[in-house]
PAZA-658444 format. One line per 4 residues: number of its first residue (from 1); their letters; for each residue x, y, z of N, C-alpha, C, O, CB. Coordinates in steps of 0.1 Angstrom, whole numbers, plus 2048, in hexadecimal, padded with zeros to 3 digits. Glycine has a CB too. Example, Ala and Ser with C-alpha at 12.3 -4.5 7.8 and 13.67 -1.06 7.14 Angstrom:
BEGIN
1 = AS = 884 7C7 84E 87B 7D3 84E 884 7DF 84E 88E 7DF 855 871 7D3 85A; 880 7EA 847 889 7F5 847 881 800 84F 886 80B 850 88D 7FA 839
This chain:
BEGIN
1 = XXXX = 2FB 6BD 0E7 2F7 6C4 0F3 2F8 6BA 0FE 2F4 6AF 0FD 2E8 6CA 0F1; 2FB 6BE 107 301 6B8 115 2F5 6BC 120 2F2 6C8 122 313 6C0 11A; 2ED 6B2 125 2E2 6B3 12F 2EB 6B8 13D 2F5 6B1 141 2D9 6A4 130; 2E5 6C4 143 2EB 6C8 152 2E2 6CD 159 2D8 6D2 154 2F5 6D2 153
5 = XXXX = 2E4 6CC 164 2DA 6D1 171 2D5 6DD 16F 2CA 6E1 16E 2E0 6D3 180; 2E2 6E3 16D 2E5 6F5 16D 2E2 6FC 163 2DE 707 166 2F3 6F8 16E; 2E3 6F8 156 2E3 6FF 14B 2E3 6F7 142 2EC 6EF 141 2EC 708 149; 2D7 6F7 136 2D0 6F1 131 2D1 6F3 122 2CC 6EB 11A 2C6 6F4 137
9 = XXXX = 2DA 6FF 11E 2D9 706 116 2E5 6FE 10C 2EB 6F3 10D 2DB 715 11B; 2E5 708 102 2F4 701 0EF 306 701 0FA 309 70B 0FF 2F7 71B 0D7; 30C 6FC 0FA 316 6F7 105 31E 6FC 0FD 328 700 103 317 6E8 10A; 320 6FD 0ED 328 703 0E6 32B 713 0E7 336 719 0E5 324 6FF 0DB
13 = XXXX = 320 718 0EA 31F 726 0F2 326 72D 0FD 328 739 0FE 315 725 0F7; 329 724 103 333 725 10C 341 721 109 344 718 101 330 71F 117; 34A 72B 112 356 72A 112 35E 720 11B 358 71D 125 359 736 114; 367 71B 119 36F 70B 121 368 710 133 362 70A 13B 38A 70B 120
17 = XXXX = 36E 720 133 370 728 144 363 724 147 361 71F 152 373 73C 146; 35B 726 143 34B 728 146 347 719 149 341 715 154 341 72F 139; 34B 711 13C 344 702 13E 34B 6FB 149 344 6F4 151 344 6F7 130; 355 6FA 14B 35C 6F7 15B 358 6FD 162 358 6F6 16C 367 6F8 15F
21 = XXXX = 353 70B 165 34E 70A 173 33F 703 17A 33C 702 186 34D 717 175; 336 6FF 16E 32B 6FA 16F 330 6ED 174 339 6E6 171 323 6FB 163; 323 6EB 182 327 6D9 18A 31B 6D7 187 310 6DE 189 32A 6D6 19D; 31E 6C6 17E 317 6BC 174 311 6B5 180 314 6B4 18C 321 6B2 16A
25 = XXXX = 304 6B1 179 2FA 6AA 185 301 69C 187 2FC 695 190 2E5 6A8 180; 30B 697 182 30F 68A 186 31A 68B 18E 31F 680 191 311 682 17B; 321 697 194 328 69A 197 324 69A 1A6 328 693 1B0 32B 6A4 191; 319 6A4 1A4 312 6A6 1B6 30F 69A 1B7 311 696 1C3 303 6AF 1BA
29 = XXXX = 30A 68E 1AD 304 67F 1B9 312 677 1B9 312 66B 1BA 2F2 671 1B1; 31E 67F 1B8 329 673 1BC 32D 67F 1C6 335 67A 1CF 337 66C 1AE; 32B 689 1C7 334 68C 1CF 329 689 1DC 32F 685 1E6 33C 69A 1CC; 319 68A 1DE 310 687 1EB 315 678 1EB 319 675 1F6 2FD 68A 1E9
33 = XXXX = 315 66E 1E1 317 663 1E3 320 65C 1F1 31E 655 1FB 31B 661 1D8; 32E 666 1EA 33A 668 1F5 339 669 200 33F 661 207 340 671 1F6; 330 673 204 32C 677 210 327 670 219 32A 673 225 325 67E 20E; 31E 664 214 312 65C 21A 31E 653 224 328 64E 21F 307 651 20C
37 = XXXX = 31C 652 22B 328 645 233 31B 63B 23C 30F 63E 23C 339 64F 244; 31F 635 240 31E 62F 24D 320 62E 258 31C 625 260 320 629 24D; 326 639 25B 32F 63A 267 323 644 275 324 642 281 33F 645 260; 31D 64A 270 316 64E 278 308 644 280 302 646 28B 313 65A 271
41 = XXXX = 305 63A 277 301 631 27D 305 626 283 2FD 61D 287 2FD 62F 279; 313 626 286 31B 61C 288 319 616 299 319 60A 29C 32B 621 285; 317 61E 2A1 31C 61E 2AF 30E 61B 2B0 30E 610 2B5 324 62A 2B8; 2FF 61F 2AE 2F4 61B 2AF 2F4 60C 2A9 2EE 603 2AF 2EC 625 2A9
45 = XXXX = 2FA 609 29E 2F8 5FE 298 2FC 5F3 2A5 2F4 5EE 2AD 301 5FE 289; 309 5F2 2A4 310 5EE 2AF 30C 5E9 2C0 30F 5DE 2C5 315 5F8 2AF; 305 5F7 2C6 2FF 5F6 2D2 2F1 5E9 2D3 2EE 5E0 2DC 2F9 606 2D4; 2E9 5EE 2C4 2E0 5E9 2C4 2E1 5D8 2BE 2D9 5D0 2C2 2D8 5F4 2BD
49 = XXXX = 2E6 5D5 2BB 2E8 5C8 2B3 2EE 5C3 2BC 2E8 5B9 2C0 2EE 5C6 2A5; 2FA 5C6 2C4 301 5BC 2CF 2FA 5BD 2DC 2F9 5B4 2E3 311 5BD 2D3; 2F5 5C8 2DE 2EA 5CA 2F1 2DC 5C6 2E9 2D3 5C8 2EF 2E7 5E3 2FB; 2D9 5BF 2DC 2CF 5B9 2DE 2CC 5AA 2DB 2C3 5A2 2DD 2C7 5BF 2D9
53 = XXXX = 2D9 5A8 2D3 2D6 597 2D1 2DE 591 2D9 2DC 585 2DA 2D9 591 2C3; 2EA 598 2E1 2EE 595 2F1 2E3 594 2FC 2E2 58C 306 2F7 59F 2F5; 2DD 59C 2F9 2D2 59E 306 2C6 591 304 2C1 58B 30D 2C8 5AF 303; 2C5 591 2F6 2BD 585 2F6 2C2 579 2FB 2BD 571 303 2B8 582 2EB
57 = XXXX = 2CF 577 2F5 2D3 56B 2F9 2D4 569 309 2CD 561 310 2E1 569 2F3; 2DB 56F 30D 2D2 56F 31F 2C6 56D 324 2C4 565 32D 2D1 579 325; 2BD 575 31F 2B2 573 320 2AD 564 31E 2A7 55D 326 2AE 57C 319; 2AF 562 313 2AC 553 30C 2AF 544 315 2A9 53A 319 2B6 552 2FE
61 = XXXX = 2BF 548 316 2C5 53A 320 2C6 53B 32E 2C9 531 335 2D5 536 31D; 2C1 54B 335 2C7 548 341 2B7 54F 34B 2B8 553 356 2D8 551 344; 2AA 54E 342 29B 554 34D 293 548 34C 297 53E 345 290 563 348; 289 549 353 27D 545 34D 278 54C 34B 27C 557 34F 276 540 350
65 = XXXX = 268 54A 342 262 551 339 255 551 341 24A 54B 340 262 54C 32A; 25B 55B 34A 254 565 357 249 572 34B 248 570 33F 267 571 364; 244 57C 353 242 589 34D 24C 590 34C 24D 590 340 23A 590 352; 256 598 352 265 59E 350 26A 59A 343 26B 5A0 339 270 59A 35A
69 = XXXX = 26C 590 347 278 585 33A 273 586 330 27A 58A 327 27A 573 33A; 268 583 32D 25C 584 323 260 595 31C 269 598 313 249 584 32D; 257 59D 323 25B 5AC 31D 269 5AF 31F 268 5BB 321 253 5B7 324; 272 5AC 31F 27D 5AB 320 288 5A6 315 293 5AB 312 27D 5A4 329
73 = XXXX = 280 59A 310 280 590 302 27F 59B 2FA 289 5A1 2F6 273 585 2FF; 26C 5A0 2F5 26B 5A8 2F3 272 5B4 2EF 270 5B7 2E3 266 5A8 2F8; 27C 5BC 2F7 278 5C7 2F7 28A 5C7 2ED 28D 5CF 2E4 272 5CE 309; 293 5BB 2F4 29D 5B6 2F0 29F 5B3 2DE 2A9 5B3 2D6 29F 5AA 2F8
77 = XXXX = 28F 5B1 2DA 292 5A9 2CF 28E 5B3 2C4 291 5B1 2B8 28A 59C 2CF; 287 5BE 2C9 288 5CE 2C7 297 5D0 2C3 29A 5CD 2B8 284 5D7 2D5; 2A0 5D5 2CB 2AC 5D6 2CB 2B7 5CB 2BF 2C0 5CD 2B6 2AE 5D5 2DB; 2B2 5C2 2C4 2BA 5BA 2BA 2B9 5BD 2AB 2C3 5C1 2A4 2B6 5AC 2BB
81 = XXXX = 2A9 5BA 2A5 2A3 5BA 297 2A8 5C5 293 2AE 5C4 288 293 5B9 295; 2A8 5D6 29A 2A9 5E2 294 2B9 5E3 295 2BD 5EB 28D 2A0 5ED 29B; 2C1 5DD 29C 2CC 5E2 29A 2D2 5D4 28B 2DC 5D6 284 2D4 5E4 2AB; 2CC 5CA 28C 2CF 5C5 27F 2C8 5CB 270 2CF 5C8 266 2CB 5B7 280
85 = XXXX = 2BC 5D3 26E 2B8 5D6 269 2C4 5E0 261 2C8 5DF 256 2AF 5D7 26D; 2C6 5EA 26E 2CB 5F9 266 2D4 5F7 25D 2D4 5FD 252 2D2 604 26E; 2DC 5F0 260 2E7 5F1 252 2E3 5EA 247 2EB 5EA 23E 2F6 5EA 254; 2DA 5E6 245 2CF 5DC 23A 2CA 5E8 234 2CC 5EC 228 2C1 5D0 243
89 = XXXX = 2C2 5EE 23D 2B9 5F8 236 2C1 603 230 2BF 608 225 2AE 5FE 240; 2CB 606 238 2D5 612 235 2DA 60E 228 2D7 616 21E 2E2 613 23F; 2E0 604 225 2E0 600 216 2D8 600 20B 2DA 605 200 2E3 5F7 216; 2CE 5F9 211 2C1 5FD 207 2C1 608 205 2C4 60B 1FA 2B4 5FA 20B
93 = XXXX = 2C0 614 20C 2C0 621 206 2CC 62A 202 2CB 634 1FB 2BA 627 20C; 2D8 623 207 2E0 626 1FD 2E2 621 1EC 2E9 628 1E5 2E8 623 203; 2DA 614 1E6 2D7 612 1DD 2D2 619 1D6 2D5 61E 1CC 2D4 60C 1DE; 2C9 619 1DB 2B8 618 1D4 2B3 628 1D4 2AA 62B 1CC 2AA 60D 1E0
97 = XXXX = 2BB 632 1DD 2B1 63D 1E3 2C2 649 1DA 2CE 64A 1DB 2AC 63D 1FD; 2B7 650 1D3 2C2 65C 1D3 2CD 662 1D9 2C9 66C 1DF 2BE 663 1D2; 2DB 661 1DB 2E1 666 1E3 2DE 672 1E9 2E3 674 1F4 2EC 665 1E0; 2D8 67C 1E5 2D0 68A 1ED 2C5 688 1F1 2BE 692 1F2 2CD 697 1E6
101 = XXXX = 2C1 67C 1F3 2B2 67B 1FB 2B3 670 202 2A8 66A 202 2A4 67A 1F3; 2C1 669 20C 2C3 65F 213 2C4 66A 21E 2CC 674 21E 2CE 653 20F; 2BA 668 22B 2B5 66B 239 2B7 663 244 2B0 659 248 2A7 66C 238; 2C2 669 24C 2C2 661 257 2B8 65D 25E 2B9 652 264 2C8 664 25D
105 = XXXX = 2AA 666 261 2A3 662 268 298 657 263 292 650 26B 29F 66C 26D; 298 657 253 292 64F 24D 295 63F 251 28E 635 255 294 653 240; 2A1 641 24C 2A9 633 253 2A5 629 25F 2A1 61D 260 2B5 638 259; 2AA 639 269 2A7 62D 275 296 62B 277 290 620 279 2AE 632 286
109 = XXXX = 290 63A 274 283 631 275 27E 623 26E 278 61B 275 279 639 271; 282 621 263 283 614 25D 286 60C 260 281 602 25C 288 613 256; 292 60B 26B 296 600 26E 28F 5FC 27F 290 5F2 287 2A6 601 26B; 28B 603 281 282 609 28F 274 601 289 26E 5F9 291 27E 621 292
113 = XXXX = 271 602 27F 263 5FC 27D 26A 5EC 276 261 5E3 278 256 607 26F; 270 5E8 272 276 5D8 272 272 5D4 27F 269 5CC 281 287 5D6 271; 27A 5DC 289 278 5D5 299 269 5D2 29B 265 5C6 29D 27C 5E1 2A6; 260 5DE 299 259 5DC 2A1 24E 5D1 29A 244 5CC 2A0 255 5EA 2A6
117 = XXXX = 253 5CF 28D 24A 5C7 283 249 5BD 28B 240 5B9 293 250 5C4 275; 255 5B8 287 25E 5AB 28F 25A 5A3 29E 257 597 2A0 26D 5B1 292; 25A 5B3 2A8 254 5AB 2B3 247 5AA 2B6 240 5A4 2BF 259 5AF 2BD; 244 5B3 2A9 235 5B2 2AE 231 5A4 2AA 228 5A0 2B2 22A 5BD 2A8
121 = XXXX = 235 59A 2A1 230 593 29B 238 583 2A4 233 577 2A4 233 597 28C; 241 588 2AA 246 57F 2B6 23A 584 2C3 23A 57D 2CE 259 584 2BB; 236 58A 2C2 22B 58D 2D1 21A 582 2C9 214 578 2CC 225 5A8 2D4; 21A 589 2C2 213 580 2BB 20F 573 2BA 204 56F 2BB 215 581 2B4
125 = XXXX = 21A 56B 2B7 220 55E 2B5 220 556 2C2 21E 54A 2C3 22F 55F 2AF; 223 561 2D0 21B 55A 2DE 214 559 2DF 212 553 2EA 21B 55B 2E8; 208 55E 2DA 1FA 55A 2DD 1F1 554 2D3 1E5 555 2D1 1F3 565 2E3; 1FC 54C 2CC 1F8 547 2BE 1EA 54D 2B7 1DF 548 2B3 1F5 537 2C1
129 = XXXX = 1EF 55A 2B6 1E2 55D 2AF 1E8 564 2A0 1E0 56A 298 1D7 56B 2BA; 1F4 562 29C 1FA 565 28F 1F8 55B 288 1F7 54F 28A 207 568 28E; 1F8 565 27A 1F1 55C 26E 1F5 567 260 1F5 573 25F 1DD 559 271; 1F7 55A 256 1FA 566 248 1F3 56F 247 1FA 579 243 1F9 562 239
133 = XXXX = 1E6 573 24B 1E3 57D 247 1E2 58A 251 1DE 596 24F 1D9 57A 243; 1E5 586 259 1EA 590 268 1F6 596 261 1F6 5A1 25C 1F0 585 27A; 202 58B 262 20F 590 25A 20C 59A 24F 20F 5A5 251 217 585 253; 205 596 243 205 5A0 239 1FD 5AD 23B 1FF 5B7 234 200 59B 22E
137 = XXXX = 1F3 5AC 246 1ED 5BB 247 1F0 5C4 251 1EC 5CF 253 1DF 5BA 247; 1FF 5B8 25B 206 5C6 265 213 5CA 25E 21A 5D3 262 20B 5C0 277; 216 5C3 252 220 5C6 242 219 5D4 241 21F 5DF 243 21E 5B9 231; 20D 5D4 23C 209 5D8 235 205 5E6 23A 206 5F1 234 202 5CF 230
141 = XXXX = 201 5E6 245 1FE 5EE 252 209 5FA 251 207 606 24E 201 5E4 262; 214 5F5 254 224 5F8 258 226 5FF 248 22C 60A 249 232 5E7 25C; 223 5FD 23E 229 601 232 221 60C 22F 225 617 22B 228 5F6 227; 217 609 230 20C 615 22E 211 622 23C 217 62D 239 1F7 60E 22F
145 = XXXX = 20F 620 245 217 62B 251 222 632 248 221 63D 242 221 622 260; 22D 62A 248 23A 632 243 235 638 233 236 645 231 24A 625 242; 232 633 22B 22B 63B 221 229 642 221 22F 64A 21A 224 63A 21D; 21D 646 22C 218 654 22E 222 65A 23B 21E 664 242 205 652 232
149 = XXXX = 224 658 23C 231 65E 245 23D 665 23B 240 671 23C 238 64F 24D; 242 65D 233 248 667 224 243 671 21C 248 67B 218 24A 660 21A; 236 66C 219 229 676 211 22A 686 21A 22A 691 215 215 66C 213; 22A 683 228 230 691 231 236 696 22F 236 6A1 22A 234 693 23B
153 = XXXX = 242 68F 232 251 692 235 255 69E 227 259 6A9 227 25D 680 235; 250 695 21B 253 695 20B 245 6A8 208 244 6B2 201 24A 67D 1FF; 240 6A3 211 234 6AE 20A 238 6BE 212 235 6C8 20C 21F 6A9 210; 241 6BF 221 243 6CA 227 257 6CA 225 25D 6D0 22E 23B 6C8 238
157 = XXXX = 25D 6C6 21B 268 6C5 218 26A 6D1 20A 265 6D0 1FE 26A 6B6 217; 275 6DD 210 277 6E7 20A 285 6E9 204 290 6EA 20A 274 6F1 211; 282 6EB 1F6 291 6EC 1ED 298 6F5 1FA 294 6FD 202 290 6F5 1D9; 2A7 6EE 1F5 2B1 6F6 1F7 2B5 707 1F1 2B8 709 1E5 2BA 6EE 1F3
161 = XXXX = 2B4 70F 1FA 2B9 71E 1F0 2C3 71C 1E9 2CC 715 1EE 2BC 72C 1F7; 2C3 720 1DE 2D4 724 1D4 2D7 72F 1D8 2CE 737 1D6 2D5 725 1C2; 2E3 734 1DE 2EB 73F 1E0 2ED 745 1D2 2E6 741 1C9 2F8 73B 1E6; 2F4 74D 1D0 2F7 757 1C3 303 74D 1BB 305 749 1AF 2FF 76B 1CA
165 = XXXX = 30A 749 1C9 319 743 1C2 314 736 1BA 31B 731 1B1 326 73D 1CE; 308 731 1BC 301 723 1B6 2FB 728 1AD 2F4 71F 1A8 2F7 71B 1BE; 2FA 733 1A6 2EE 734 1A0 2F6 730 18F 301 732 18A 2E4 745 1A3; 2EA 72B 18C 2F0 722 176 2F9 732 172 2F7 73D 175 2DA 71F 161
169 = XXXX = 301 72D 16B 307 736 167 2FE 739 157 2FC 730 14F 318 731 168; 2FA 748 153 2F9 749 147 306 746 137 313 747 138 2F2 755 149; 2FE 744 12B 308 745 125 30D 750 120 306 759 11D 308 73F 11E; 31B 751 11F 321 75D 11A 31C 75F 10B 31B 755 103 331 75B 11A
173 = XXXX = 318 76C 106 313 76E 0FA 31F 76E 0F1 32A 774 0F4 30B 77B 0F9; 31B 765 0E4 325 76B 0DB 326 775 0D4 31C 77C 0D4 326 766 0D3; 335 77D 0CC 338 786 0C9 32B 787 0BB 322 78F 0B8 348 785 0C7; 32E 77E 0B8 323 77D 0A8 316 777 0A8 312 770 09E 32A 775 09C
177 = XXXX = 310 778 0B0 301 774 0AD 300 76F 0A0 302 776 096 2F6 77F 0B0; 2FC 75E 0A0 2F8 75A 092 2EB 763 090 2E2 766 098 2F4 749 091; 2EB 766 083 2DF 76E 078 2D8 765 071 2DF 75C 06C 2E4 777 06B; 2CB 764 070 2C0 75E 06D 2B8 760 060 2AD 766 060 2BA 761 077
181 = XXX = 2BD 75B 052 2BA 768 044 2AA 768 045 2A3 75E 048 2BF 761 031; 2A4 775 042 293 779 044 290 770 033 297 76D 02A 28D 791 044; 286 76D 036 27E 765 02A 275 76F 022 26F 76B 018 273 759 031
């Protein structure tokens, strides 16, 4: 017996016509797999990683460390961290995360909270008031948010309808029903 999404049932039961039309669950995660590109995050990736670690570098060699320049630093290093992040994280969940449950918006928020980890802990670090345990409980802060931020997302998220043309195919009955001798 052959495990399937669709139909669960004696596979010998069916006829060649029938068992080819059934699509095998390893089928759908190569063919969503396919699907997944990179390309739609490309030009964000792009914008964000060269307008922010360009921007810093300006910032860096050519201000002083006025108020502007400062939030400016800031706001740059935002831009930088998240646009190095995304294709990091994007991978990670192309790994790790089912190919029918990789979310673009998951993504960038993810890589949106890298940034803001990041600079928060560079804002920090000017007023020397960072310390391991600051780090682990604005880690820890950040991890628990998005958690419960999924626990949502995951709790108001509704199957897909099956159309008629999707629906498992039953099996065709045989001509001779095996007989069962009475005791």
């Amino acid at each position: 017996m052959i495990p399937c999404q669709y139909y669960s049932g004696d596979w010998s039961l069916m006829g060649d016509e029938t068992r080819n039309r059934i699509p095998l669950r390893y089928n759908l995660d190569m063919e969503a797999q396919q699907k997944t590109s990179f390309r739609p995050y490309l030009i964000s990736t792009l914008f964000l990683f060269i307008g922010g670690w360009g921007g810093l570098l300006l910032v860096i060699n050519n201000t002083l460390p006025t108020v502007w320049p400062r939030w400016g630093f800031f706001a740059l290093c935002m831009l930088a961290l998240t646009g190095t992040a995304l294709p990091i994280i994007y991978f990670f969940h192309l790994r790790f995360t089912p190919a029918l449950l990789i979310n673009p918006h998951i993504i960038i928020r993810q890589a949106i909270w890298v940034g803001v980890y990041a600079t928060t802990l560079a804002w920090l670090q000017l007023g020397r008031v960072l310390s391991l345990w600051i780090i682990m409980g604005l880690a820890s802060g950040l991890i628990a948010i998005e958690w419960l931020i999924r626990v949502r997302e995951r709790s108001q998220w509704i199957p897909p309808s099956v159309s008629e043309s999707e629906t498992p195919l039953e099996p065709e009955p045989s001509p001779n029903p095996p007989t069962t001798p009475d005791i």
